[in-house]
C-alpha positions as CSV (number, residue, x, y, z in Angstrom):
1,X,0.0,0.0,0.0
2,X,1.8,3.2,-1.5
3,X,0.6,6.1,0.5
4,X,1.2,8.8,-1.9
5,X,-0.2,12.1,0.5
6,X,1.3,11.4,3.4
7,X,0.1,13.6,6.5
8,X,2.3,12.8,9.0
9,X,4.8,15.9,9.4
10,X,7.5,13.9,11.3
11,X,9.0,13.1,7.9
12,X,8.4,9.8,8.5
13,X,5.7,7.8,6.9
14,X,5.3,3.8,7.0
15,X,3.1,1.0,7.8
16,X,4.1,-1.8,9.8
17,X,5.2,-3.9,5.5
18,X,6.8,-0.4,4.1
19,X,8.2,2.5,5.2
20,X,8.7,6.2,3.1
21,X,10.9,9.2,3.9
22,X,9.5,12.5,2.4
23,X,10.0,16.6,2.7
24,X,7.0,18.5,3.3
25,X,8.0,22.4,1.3
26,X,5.7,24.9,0.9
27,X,2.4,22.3,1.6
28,X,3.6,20.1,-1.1
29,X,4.7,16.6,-0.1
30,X,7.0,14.8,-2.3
31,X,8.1,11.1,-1.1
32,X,11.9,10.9,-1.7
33,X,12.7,7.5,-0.8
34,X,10.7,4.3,0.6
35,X,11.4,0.6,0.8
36,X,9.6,-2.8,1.7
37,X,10.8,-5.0,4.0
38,X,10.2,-8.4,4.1
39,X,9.3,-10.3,7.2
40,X,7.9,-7.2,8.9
41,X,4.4,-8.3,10.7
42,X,1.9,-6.5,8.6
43,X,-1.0,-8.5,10.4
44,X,-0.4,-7.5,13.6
45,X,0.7,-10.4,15.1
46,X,4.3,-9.5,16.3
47,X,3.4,-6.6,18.6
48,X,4.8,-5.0,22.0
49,X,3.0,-6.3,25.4
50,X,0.1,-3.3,24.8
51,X,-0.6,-4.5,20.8
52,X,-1.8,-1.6,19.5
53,X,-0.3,-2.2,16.2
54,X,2.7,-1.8,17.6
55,X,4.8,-3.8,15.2
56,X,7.3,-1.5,13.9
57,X,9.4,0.9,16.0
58,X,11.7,3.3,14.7
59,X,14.4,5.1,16.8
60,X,17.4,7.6,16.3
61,X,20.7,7.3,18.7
62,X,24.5,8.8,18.1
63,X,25.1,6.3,15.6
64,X,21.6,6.9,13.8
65,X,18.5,5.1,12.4
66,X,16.9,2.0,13.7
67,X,13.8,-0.3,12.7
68,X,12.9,-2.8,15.3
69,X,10.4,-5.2,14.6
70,X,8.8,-8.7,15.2
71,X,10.4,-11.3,12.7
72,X,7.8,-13.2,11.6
73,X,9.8,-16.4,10.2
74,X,11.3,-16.5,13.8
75,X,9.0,-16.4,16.1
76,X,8.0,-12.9,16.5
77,X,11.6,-11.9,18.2
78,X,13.0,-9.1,17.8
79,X,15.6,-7.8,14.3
80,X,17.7,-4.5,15.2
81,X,17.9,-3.3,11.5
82,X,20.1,0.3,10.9
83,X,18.8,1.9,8.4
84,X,20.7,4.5,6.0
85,X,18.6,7.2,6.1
86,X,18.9,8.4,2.5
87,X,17.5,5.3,0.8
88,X,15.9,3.6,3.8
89,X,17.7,0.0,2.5
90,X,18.8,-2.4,5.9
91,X,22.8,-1.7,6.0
92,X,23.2,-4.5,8.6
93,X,20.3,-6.4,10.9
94,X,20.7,-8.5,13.8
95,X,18.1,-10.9,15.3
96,X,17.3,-11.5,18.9
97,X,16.3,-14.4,20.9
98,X,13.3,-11.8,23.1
99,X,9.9,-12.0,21.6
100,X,8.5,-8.7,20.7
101,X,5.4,-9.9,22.8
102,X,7.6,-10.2,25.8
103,X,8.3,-7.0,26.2
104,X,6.4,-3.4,27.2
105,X,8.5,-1.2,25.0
106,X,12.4,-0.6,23.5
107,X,14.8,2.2,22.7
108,X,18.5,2.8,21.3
109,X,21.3,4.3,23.0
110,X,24.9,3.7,21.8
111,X,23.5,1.1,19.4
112,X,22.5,-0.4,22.2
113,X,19.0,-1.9,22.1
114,X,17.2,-1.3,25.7
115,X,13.8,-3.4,26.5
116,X,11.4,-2.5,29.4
117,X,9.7,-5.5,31.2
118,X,6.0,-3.7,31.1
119,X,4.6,-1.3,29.7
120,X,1.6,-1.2,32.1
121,X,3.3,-1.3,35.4
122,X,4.9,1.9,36.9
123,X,7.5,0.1,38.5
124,X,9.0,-1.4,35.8
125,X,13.1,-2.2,34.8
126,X,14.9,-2.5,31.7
127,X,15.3,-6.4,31.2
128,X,17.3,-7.1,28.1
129,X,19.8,-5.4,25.8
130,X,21.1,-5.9,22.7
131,X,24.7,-4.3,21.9
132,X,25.0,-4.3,17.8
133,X,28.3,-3.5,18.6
134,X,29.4,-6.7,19.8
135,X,26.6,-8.9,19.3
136,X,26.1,-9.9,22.8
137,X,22.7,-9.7,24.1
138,X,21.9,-9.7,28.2
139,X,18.6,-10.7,29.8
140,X,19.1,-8.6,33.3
141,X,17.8,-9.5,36.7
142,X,14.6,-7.5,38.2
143,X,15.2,-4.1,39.0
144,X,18.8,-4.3,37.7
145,X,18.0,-1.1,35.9
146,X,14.9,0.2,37.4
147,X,12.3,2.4,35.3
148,X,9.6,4.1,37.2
149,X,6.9,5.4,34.5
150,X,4.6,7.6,35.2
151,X,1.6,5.8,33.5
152,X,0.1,2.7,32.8
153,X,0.0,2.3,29.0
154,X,3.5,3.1,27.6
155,X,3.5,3.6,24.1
156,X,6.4,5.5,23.2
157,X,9.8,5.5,24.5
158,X,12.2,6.8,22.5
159,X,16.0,8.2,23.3
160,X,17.0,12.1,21.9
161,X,20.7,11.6,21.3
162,X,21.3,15.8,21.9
163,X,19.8,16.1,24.4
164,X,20.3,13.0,26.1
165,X,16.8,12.6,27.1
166,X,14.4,9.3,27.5
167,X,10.8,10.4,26.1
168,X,7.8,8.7,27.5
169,X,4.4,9.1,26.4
170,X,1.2,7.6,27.5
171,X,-1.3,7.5,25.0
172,X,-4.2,6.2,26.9
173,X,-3.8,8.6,30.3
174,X,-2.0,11.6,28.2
175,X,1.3,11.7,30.3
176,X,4.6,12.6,28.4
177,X,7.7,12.9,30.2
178,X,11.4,13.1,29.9
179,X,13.8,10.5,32.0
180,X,17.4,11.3,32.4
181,X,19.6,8.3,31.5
182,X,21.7,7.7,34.8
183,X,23.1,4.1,33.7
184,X,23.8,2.0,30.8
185,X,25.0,-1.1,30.6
């Protein structure tokens, strides 16, 4: 499905099969590069804990874009793919042994994949990484990395490389928040 007038002004449009990168100038849109990847859940049945169509999730760290996603032909566990942000094509991918159902929601840091162990519960903790840069992956004990949200239905959190800010956003209660990053593993 080509969505050829795309409204979203992030300058980021895609469904959970495609994705498209497009300039919005002087109200015209013009799609200047999209690509479809294979083995993205399109039905939604890889999603985070909440669902939600939450199949896809982009995110942007120091070394720069990500797609993480529920395989499909594995199980539903998570890929890392970085994605060059010009043409949107998979430079390199890596696949996880965590099932994207397993978890509440996931960011990037340092090329570091991060994975919260609700995303209803306030007390939560981060419970698995992912390092793409040495392909080592950790399942941590409770509250190794604690993660007190201020809501009950996380569905975004997302890491602002400048400013070094954790963004949280509760779609169902409204809350939207900012969370320091104190440790990493």
């Amino acid at each position: 499905m080509k969505d050829s007038q795309p409204t979203n002004p992030s300058g980021v449009n895609y469904t959970s099969i495609q994705m498209g990168r497009y300039r919005i100038c002087r109200k015209q849109r013009n799609i200047t590069a999209e690509n479809h990847l294979k083995d993205v859940d399109s039905d939604n049945t890889c999603t985070y804990q909440w669902g939600g169509y939450a199949t896809t999730d982009f995110a942007v760290d120091e070394y720069g874009l990500w797609l993480v996603y529920g395989n499909r032909s594995n199980n539903c566990n998570l890929v890392i793919a970085k994605i060059n942000p010009d043409t949107l094509n998979v430079e390199h991918s890596w696949a996880t042994t965590i099932r994207s159902g397993s978890v509440g929601n996931t960011f990037m840091k340092c090329g570091v994949l991060y994975a919260t162990d609700s995303y209803s519960e306030t007390s939560t903790y981060i419970r698995y990484t992912y390092d793409t840069n040495t392909e080592k992956q950790k399942s941590l004990p409770l509250n190794r990395i604690p993660f007190n949200q201020p809501g009950t239905y996380n569905t975004m959190l997302d890491y602002n490389p400048h400013d070094g800010l954790l963004y949280y956003a509760d779609d169902y209660h409204g809350y939207l928040a900012t969370f320091p990053i104190v440790k990493s593993v």
